[in-house]
N, C-alpha and C positions, 0 to 999 in steps of 0.2 A: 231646590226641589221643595213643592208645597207639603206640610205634613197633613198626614189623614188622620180627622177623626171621622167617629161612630157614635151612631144612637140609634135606639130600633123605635117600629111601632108595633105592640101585638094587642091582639084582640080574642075574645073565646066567639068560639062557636055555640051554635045550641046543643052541640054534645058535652061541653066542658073541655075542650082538646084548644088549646094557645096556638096563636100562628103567629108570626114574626118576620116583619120585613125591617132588613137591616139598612139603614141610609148610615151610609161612608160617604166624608167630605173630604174633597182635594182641592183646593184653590176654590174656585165659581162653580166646579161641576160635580155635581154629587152621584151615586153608584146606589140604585137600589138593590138588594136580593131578596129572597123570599126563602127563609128556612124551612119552609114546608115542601116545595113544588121547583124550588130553583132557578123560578122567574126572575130573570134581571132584566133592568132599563139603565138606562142614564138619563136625567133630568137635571137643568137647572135652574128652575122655580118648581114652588107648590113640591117638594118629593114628600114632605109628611101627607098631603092632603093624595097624592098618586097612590101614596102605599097604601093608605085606608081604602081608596076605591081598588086597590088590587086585592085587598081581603075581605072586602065584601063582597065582590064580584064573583073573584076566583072559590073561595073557601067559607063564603054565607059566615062571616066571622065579626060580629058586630056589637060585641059588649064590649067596652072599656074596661080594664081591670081598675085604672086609676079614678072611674066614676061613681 
């Protein structure tokens, strides 16, 4: 059996509130969630660049903390 890891992507909103989409990897297919809203996918390409459009879409959530 494949081991999972984890890494998130978050981003603030214009209120200053964090949102956080968790990408979990198993073998080729990766597990997005959303700690805010509980949105999951599965994806296997692009899951960092999905999760950023799910937090900007869903949650107008578009400052980089690491920028």
């Amino acid at each position: 059996m494949p081991s999972m890891t984890t890494s998130k992507v978050s981003r603030w909103d214009q209120h200053g509130r964090e949102h956080v989409v968790r990408v979990a990897k198993s073998g080729m297919q990766r597990q997005l969630t959303c700690d805010t809203c509980g949105w999951r996918r599965g994806t296997q390409f692009l899951p960092w660049l999905k999760a950023e459009e799910h937090l900007t879409e869903a949650h107008q959530a578009t400052v980089d903390p690491t920028a």
